[in-house]
PAZAPA-4460 file (N, C-alpha, C; in steps of 0.05 Angstrom, whole numbers, plus 32768, in hexadecimal, padded with zeros to 4 digits):
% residues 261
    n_x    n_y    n_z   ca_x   ca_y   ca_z    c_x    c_y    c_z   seq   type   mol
   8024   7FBF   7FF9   802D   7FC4   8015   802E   7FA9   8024     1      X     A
   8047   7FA1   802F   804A   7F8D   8046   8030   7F92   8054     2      X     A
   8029   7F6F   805B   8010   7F6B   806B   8020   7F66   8087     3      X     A
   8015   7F74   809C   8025   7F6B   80BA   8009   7F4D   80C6     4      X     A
   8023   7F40   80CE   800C   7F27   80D4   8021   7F25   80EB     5      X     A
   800A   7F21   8101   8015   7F20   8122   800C   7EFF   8123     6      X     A
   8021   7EF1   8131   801C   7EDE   8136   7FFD   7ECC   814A     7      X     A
   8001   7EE2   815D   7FE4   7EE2   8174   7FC9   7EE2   815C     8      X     A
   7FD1   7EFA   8147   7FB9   7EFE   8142   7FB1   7EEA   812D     9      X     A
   7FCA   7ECB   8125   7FB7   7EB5   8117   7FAD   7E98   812F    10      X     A
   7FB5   7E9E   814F   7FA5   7E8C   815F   7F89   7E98   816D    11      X     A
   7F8E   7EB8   816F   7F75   7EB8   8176   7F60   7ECE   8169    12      X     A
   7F48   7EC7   8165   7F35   7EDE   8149   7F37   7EF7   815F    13      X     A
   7F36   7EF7   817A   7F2D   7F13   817D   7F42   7F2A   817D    14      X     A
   7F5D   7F18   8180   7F6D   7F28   8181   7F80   7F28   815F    15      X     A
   7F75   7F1E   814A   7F7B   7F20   8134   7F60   7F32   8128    16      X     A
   7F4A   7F36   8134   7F3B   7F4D   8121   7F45   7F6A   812E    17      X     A
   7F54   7F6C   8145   7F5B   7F7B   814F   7F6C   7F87   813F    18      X     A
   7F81   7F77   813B   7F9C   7F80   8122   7F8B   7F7F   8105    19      X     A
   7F79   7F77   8102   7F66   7F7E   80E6   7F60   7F99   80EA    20      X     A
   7F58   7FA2   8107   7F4C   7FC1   8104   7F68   7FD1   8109    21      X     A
   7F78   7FCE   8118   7F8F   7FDB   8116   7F9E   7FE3   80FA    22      X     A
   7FA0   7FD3   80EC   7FAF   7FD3   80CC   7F9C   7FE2   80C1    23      X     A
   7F83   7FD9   80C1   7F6B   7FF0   80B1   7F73   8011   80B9    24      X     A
   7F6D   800B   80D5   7F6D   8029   80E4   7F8A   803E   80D0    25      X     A
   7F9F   8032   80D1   7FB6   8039   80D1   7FB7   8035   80AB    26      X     A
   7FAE   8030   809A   7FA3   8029   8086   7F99   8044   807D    27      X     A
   7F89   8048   808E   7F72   8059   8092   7F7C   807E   808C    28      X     A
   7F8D   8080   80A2   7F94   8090   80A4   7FB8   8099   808E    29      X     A
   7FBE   8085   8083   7FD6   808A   806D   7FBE   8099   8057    30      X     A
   7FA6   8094   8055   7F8F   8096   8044   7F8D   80BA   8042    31      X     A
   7F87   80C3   805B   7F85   80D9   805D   7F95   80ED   8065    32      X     A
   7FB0   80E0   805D   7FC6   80F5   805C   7FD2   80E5   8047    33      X     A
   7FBF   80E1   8031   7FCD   80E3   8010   7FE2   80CA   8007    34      X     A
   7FE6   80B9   801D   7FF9   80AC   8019   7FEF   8091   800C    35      X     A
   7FDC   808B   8000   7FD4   806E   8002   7FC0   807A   7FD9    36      X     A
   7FD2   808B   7FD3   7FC8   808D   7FB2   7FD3   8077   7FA2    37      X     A
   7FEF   8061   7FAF   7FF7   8051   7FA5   7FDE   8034   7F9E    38      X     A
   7FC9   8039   7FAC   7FB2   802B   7FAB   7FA7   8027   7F87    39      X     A
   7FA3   8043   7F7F   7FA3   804A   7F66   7FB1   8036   7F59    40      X     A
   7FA8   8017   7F4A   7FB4   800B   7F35   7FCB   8016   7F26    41      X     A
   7FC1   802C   7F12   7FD1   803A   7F06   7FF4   8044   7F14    42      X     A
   7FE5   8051   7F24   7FFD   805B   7F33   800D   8047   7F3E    43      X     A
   800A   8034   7F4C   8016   8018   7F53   8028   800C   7F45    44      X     A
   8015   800A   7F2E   8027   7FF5   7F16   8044   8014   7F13    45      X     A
   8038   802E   7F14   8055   803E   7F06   8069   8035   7F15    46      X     A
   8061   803B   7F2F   8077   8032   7F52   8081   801A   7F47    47      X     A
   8079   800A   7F42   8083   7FE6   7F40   8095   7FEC   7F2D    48      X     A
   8099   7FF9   7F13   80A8   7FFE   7EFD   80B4   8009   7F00    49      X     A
   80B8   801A   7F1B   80D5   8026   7F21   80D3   804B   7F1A    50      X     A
   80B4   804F   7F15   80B5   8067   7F13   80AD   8074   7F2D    51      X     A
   80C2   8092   7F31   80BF   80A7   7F4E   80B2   80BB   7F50    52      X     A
   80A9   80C0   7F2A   8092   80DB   7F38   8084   80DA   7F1C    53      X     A
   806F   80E4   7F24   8050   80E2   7F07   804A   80FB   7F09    54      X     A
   8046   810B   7EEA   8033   8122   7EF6   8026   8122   7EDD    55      X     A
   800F   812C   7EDC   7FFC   8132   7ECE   7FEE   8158   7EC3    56      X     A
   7FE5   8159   7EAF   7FE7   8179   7EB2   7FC0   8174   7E9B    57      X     A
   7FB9   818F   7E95   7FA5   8196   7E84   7FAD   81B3   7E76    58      X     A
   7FC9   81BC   7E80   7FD1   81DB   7E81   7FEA   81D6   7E67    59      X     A
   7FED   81E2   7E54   7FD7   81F5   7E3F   7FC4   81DC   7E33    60      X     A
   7FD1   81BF   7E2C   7FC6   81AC   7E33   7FC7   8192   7E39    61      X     A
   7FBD   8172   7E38   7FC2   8167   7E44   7FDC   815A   7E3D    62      X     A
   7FEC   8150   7E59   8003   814E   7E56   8008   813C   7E77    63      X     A
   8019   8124   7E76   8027   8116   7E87   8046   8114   7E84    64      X     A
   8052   810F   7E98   8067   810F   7E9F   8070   80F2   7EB8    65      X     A
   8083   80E1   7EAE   8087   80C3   7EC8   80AD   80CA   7EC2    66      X     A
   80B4   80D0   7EDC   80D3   80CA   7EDC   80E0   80B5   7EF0    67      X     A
   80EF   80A7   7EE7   80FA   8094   7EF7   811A   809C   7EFC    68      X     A
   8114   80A7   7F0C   8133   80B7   7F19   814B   80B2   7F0A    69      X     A
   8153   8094   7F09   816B   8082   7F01   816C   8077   7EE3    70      X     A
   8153   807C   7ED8   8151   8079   7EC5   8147   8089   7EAD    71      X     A
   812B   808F   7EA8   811D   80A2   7E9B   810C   80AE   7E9F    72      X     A
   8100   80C7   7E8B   80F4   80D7   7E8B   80DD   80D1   7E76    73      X     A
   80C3   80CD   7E7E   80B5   80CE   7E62   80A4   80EC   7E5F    74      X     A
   80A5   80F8   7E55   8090   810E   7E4F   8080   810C   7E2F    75      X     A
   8066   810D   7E34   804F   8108   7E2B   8038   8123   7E26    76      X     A
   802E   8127   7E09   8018   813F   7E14   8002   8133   7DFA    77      X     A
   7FE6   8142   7DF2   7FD9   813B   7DE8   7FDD   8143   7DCC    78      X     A
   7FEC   814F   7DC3   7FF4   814D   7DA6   8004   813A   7D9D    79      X     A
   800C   8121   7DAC   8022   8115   7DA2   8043   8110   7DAA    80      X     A
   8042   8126   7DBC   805C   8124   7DC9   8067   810F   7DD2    81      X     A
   807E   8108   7DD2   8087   80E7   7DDB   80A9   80EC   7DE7    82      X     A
   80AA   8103   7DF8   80CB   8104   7DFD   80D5   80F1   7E12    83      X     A
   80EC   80DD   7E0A   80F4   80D1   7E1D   8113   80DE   7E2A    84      X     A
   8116   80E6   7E3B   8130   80F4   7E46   813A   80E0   7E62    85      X     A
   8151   80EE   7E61   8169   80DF   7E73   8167   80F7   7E84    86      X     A
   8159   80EF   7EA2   815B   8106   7EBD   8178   8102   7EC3    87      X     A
   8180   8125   7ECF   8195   8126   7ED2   8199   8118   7EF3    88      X     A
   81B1   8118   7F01   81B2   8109   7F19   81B1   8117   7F32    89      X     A
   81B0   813B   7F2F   81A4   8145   7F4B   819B   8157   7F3F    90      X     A
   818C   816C   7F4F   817A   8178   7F51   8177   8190   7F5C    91      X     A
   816C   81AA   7F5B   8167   81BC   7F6C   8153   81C0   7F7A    92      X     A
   8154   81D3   7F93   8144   81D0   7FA4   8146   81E7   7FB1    93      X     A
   8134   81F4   7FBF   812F   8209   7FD1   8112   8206   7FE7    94      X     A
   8118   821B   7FF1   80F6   8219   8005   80DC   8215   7FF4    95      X     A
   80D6   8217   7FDB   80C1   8220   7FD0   80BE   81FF   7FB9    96      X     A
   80D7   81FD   7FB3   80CB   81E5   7F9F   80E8   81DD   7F95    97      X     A
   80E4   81C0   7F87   80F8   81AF   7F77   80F9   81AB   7F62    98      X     A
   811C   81B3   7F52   811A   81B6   7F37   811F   819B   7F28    99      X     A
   811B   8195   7F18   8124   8179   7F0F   8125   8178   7EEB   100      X     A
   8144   8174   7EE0   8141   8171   7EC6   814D   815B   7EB8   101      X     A
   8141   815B   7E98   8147   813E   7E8A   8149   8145   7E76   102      X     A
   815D   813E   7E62   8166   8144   7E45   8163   812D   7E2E   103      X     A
   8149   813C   7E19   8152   8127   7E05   815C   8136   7DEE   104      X     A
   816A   812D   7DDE   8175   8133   7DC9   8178   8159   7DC7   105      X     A
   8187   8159   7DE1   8196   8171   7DE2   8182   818B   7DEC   106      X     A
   8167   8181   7DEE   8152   818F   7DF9   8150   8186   7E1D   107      X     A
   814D   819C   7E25   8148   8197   7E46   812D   8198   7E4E   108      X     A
   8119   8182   7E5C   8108   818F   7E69   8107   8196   7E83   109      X     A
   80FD   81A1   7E91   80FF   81AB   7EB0   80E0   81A8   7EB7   110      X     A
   80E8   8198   7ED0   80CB   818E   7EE8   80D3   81A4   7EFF   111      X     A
   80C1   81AF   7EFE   80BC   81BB   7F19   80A8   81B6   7F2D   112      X     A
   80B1   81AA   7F44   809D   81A2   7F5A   8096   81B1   7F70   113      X     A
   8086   81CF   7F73   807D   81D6   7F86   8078   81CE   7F9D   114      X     A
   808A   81D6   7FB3   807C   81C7   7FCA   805F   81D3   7FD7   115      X     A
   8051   81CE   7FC9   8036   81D3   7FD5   801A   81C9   7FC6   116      X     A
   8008   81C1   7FD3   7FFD   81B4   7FCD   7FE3   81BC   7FAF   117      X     A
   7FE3   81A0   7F9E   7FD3   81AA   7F8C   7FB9   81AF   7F88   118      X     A
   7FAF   81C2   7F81   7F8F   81CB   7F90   7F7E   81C8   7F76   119      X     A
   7F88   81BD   7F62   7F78   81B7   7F50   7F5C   81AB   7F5A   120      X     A
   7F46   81AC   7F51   7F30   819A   7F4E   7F29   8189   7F4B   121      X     A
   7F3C   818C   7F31   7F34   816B   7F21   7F45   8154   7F2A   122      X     A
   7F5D   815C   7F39   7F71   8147   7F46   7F6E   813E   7F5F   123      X     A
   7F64   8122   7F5C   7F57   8117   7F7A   7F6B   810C   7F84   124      X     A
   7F8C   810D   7F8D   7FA3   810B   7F95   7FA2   8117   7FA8   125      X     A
   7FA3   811B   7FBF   7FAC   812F   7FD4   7FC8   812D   7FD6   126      X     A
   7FDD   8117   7FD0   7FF2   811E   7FD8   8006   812F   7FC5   127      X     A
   7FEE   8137   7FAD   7FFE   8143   7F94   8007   8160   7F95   128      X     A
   801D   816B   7F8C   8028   8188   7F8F   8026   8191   7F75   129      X     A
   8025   81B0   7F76   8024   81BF   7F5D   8040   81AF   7F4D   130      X     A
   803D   81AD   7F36   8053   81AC   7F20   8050   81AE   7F0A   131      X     A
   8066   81C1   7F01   8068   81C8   7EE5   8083   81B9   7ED2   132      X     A
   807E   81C1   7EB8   8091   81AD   7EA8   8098   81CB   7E8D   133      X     A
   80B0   81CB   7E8D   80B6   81E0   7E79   80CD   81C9   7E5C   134      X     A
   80B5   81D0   7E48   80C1   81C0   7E2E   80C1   81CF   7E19   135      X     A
   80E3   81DB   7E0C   80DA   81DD   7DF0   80CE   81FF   7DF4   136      X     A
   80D0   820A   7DFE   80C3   8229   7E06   80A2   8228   7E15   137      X     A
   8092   820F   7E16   8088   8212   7E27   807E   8203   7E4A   138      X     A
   806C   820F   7E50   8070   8211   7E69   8050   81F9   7E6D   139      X     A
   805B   81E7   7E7D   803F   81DB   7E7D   8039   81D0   7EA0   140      X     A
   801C   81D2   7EAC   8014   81D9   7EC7   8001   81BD   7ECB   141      X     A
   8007   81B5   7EE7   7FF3   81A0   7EF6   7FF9   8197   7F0B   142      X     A
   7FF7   8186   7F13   7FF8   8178   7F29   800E   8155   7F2C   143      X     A
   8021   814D   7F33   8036   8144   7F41   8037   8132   7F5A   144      X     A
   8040   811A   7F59   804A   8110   7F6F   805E   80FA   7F67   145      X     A
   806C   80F9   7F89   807C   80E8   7F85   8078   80C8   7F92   146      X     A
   8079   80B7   7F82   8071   8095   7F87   807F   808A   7FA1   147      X     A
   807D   8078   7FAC   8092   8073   7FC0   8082   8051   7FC4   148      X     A
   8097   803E   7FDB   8089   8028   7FE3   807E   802A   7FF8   149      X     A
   8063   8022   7FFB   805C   8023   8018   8068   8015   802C   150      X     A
   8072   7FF8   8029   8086   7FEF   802F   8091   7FFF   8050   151      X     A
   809E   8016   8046   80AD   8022   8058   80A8   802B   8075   152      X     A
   8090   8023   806F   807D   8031   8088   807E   8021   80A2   153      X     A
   8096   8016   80A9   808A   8004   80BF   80B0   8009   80CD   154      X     A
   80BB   7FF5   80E9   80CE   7FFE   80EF   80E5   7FDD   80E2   155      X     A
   80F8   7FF2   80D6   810C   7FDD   80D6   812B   7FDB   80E3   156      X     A
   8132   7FC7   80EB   814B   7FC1   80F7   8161   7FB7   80E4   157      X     A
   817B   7FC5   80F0   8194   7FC4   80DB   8195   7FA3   80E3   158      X     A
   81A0   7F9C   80C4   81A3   7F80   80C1   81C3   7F79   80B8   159      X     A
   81CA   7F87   80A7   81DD   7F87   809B   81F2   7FA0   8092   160      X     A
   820A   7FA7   809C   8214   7FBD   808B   8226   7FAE   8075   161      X     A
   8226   7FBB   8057   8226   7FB2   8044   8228   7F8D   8047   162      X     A
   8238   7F7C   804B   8236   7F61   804B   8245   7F5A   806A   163      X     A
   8245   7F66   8083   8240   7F61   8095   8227   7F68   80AB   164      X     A
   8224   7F4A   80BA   820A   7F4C   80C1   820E   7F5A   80DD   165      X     A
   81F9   7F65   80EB   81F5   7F74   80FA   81E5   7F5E   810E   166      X     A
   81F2   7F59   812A   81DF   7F45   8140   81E1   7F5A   8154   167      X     A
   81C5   7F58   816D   81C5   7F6E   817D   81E0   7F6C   8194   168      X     A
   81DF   7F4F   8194   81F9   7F4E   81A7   820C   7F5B   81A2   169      X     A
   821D   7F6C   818E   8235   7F76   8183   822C   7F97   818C   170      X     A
   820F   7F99   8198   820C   7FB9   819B   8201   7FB6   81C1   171      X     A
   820A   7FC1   81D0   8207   7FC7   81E9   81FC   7FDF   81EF   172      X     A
   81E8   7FE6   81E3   81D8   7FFF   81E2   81B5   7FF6   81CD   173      X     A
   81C2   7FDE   81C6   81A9   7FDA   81AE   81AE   7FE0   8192   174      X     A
   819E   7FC0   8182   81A2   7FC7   8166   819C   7FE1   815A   175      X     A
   81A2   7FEB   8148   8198   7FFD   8134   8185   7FFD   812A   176      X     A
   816B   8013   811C   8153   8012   8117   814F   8026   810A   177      X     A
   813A   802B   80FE   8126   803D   80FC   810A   803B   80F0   178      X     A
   80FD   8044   8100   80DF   8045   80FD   80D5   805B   80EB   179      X     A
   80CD   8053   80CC   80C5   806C   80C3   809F   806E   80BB   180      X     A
   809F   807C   80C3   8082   8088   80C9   807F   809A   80A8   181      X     A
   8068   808B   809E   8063   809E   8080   8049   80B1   8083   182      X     A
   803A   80B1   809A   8020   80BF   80A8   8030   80D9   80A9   183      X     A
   8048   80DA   80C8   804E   80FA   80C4   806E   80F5   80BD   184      X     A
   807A   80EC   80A8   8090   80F8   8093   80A5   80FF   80AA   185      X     A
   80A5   80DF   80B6   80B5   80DD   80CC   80D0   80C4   80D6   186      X     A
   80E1   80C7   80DC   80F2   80AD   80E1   80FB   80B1   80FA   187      X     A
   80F8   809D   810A   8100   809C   812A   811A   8083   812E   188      X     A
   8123   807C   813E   8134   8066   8142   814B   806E   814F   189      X     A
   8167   805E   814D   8174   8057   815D   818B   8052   814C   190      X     A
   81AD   8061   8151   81BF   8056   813A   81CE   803E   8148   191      X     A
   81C4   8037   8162   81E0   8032   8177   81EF   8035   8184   192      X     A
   81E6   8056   817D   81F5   8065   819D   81DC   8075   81A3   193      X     A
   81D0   8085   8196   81BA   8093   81A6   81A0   8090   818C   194      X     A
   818D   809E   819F   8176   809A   818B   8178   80B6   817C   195      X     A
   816A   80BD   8169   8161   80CF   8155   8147   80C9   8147   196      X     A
   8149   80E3   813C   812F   80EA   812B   812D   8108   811B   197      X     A
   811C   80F9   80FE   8122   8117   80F0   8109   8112   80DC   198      X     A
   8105   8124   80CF   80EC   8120   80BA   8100   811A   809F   199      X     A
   80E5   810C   808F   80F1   8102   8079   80DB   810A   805F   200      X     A
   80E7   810D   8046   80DA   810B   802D   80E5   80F9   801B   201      X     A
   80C1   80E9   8018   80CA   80CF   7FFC   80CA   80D8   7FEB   202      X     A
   80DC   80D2   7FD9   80D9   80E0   7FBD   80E2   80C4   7FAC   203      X     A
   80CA   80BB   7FA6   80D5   809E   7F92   80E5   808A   7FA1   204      X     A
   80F9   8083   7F97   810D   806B   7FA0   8118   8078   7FB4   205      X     A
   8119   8093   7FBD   8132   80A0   7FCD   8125   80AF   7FE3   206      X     A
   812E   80B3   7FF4   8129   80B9   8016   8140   80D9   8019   207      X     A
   8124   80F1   801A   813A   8101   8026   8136   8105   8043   208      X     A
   814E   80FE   8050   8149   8105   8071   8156   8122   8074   209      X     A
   814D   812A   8084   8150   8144   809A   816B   813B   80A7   210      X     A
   8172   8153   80B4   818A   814B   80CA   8182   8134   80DB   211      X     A
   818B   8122   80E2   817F   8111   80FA   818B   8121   8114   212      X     A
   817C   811E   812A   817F   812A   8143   8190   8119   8155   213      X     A
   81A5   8115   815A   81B2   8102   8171   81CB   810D   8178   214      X     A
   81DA   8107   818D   81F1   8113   8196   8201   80F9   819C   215      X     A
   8205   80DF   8177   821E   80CA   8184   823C   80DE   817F   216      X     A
   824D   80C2   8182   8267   80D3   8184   826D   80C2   816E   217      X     A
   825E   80B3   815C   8265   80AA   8142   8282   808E   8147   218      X     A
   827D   807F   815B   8294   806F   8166   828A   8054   8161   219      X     A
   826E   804A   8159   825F   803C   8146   8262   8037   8123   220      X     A
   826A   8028   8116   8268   802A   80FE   824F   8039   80F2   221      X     A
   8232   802D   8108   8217   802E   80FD   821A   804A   80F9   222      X     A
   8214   8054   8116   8216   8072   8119   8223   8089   8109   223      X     A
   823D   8083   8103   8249   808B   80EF   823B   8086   80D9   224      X     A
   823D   8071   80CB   822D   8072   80AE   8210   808D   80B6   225      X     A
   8200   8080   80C3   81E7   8096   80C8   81E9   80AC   80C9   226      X     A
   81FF   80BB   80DC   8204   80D4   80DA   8210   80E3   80C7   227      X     A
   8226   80D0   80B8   8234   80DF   80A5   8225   80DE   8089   228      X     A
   8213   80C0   8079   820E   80C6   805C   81E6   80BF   8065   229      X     A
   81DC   80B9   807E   81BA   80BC   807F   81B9   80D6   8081   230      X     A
   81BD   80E0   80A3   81B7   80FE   80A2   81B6   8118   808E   231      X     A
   81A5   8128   808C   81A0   813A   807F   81AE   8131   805C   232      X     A
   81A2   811A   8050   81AA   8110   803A   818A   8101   8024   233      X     A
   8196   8101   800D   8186   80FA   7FFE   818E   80D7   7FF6   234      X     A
   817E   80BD   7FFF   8190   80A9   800A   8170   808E   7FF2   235      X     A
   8185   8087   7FE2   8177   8078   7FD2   816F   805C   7FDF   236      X     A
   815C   8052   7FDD   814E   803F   7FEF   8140   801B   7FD8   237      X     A
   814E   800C   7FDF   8136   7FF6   7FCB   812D   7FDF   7FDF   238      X     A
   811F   7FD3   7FD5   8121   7FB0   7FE3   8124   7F9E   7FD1   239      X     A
   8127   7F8C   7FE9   8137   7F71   7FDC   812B   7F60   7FF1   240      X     A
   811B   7F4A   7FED   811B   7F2F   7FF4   810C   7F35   8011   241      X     A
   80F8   7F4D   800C   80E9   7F5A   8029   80F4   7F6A   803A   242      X     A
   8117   7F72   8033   8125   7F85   8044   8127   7F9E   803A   243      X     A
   812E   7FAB   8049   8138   7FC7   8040   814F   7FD2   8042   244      X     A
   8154   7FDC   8028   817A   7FE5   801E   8178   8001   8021   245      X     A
   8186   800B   802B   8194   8031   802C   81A9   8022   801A   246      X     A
   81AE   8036   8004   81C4   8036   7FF0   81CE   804F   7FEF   247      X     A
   81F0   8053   800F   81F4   806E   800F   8209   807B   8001   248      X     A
   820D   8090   7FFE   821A   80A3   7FF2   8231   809A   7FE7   249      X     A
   8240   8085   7FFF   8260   8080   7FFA   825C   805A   7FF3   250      X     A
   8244   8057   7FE9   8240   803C   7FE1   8241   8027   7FF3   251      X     A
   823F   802B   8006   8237   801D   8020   821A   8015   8026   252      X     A
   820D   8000   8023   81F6   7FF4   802C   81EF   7FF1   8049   253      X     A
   81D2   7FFA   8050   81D0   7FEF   8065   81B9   7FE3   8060   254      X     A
   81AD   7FC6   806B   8199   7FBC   806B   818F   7FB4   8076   255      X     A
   816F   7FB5   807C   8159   7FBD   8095   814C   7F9B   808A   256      X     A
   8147   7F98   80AC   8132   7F7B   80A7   8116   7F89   80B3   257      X     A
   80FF   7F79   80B5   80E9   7F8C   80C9   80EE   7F80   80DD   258      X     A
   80E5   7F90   80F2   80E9   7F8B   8114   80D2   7F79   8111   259      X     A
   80DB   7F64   8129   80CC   7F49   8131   80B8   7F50   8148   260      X     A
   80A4   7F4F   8143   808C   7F55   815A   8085   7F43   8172   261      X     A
***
């Protein structure tokens, strides 16, 4: 996770232990809404390798599962199993849970991610959901989540659409933004013509937003891009060099610097 360092708070100690308790506080609380299992070594190193979701099972018996969206699928159990599959590139979905499958050698497996939370015992994850894995005729049960960067948690300002740069002077309403909040599964900001806001789900490398809420008339490039391939979309996300890339639908980049304090 990016460290925020306020300038004030390296001339003076009282107002730099202040931003020491603030970052804790806020630290603190990603903690107890599940968000901060990236802490977990293990889990970290998967995130850094590019993997979007881990799940683990004991059901019929033990058995793991790491998929990396764009790339692979490993499934693992305690007899020996070793399937590597190619995930397919979307997915199903309803109110209740997400389907997700990967084929090796002409065999399909299917991840299913319950949206609700896993009440297992033995899984000290809170941010983990029921999931099951069907291989080969059977059916195997545990617990699921999806990796993400903490990174994201703070607000960033448009920098660049694909290789032109974005200065606030060119917007007479204010640059472009968004502040996303990983506490309540939230994104706030501004396209350049009005503000919005919608809830969001991380799922690995990729960002699904909600409808965003705003009434532009899309007479903005920004705005446009936002409304037509962010809103109510599943919008692949990386960094680069401390910034942040939306990589959207119609191959259009946009890229976030962090706002200056």
């Amino acid at each position: 996770m990016r460290k925020y360092i306020y300038f004030f708070c390296l001339l003076y100690p009282l107002i730099n232990y202040s931003c020491q308790e603030s970052r804790l506080q806020n630290k603190k609380q990603l903690s107890q809404n599940g968000k901060t299992y990236l802490n977990d070594s293990i889990l970290k190193q998967s995130q850094q390798k590019g993997i979007d979701f881990i799940a683990s099972g004991n059901l019929p018996q033990k058995w793991n599962i790491d998929i990396d969206f764009d790339n692979e699928c490993l499934f693992e159990n305690e007899e020996g199993l070793n399937i590597k599959a190619k995930p397919n590139a979307t997915f199903k979905s309803d109110a209740t849970k997400e389907v997700y499958t990967a084929v090796s050698s002409n065999k399909e497996i299917e991840l299913t991610v319950y949206k609700e939370k896993c009440n297992y015992k033995k899984d000290k994850r809170s941010n983990a959901f029921i999931t099951k894995v069907f291989y080969n005729g059977v059916n195997y049960e545990g617990c699921g989540q999806f990796l993400f960067d903490e990174r994201l948690h703070q607000t960033w300002v448009l920098d660049y659409i694909d290789n032109e740069q974005q200065f606030a002077l060119n917007y007479t309403k204010g640059i472009p933004y968004f502040k996303i909040d990983l506490i309540k599964n939230k994104i706030t900001g501004f396209d350049g013509s009005n503000s919005l806001s919608t809830i969001i789900e991380v799922k690995g490398n990729r960002i699904l937003f909600g409808r965003l809420t705003n009434t532009s008339d899309n007479s903005l490039q920004s705005a446009a891009l936002i409304n037509q391939f962010v809103s109510n979309h599943l919008v692949d996300y990386f960094f680069r060099e401390d910034k942040l890339v939306f990589q959207l639908a119609n191959d259009t980049r946009l890229t976030f610097k962090l706002k200056e304090n």
